[in-house]
C-alpha positions, -999 to +999 in steps of 0.1 A: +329-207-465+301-179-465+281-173-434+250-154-425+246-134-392+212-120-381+215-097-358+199-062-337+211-034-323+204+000-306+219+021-327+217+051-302+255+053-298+266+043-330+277+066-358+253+038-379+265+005-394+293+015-417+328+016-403+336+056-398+373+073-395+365+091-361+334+070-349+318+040-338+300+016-362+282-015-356+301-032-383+331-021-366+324-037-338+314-066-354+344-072-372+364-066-343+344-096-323+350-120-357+384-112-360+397-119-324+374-150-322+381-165-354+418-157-354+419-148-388+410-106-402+373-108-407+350-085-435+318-079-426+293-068-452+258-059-447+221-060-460+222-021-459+238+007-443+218+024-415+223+064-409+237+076-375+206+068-344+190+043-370+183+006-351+178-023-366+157-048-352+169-072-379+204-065-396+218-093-420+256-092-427+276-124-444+316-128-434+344-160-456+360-180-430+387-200-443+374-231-419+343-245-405+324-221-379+298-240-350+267-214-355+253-216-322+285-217-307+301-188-325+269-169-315+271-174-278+304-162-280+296-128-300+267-126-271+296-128-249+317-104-258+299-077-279+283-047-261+252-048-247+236-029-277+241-054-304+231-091-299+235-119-324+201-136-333+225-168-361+252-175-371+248-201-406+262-212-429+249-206-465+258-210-503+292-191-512+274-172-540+244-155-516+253-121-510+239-103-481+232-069-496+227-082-531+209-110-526+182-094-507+150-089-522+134-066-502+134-044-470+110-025-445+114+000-420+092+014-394+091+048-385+072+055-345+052+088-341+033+097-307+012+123-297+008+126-263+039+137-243+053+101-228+080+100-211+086+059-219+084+067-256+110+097-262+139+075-271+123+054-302+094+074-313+094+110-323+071+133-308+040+153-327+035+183-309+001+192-335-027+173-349-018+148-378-046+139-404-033+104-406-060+094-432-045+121-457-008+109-447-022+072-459-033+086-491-002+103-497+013+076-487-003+049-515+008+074-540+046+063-536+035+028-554+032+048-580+070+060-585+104+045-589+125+079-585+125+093-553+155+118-558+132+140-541+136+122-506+175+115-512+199+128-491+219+156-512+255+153-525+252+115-518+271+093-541+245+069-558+244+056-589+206+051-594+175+066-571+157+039-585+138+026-559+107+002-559+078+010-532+057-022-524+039-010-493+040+023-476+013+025-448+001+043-416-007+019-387-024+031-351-008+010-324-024+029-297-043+061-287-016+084-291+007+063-309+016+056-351+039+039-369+051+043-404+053+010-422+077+010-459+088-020-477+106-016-509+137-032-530+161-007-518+164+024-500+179+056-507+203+071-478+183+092-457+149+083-480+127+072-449+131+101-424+126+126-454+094+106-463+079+104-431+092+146-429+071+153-460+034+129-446+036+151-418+034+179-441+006+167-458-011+157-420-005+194-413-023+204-440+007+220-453+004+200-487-021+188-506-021+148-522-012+171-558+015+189-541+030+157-526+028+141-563+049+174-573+075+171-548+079+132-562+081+141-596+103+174-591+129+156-578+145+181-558+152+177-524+147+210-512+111+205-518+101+180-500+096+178-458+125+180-432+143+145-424+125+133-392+148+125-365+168+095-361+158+076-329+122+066-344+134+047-369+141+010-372+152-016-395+126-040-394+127-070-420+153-081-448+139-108-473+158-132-493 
């Protein structure tokens, strides 16, 4: 029997979502907390695999159980005894052929910017220490729709098969004042593909390239090209669609 949990996390102190040798991993803990309440050696396997820092305000992961599981019960219990970082949203039960990486049809992230020193906002949004032209980082931005290969903004020496990738929003938003966020949605994401986005806007907001340049650094498809990857703690997993 196949069963979906949605669930968030802080991933502050986690080494990300995939199981590590030497670290900390909110699947890891996960399974752990399946395993010793289930009595029986639980897999966990998730919409996506978020990078070291990365939170998720919305994770998907599907485990088998070999019996029937009470959602809501099952769910109070994770509550109960994983660590204050992660909480369980469901536990449900779904078809035994729905996959919760595969069968997902889209995802979005959002990426937090501020401007003004804050001393509430230093652990989830990244601090700009210039002006931004956030108009030319929206046009830059539009221009991903117009690409499936984004080699450019993949981590390097990463083993992938395809840096296909299909971009169906990609957005500035003003939340505040002195505060941004970065809005991307798109069928799947490269590993390290956001930060290294965001990294190459803020170029362009800098006035460092122009809307041709970013085009070239697309279509050149060399990661050395394009902007520094933006630091972890700004960015979130927001929404998973099946």
């Amino acid at each position: 029997m196949r069963y979906f949990i949605t669930l968030s996390y802080d991933g502050t102190r986690f080494h990300g979502w995939q199981i590590q040798p030497n670290g900390i991993s909110v699947q890891g803990e996960l399974q752990r907390a399946l395993s010793l309440l289930l009595r029986q050696e639980v897999q966990v396997v998730g919409a996506g695999r978020t990078d070291a820092g990365v939170h998720a305000r919305m994770m998907v992961a599907h485990f088998d159980a070999d019996h029937e599981v009470d959602g809501p019960q099952l769910t109070y219990k994770l509550n109960r005894l994983l660590p204050q970082d992660i909480a369980v949203d469901t536990v449900e039960r779904v078809s035994d052929d729905l996959h919760a990486r595969f069968s997902a049809t889209s995802r979005t992230y959002y990426y937090y910017v501020h401007t003004r020193k804050s001393p509430f906002e230093r652990h989830y949004s990244c601090p700009m220490h210039f002006a931004l032209d956030f108009e030319a980082m929206n046009r830059a931005a539009r221009l991903l729709l117009d690409y499936e290969d984004f080699r450019a903004f993949c981590k390097s020496h990463t083993d992938v098969k395809t840096t296909l990738c299909r971009v169906t929003r990609a957005q500035w938003v003003r939340l505040s004042p002195d505060s941004w966020r970065f809005e991307i949605t798109a069928n799947r994401f490269l590993r390290n593909m956001v930060r290294a986005v965001v990294g190459t806007l803020v170029e362009v907001g800098r006035g460092r390239l122009s809307l041709d340049d970013f085009r070239r650094v697309i279509e050149g498809r060399r990661r050395t090209e394009a902007g520094e990857s933006m630091p972890a703690c700004a960015l979130f997993l927001e929404i998973i669609e099946y």
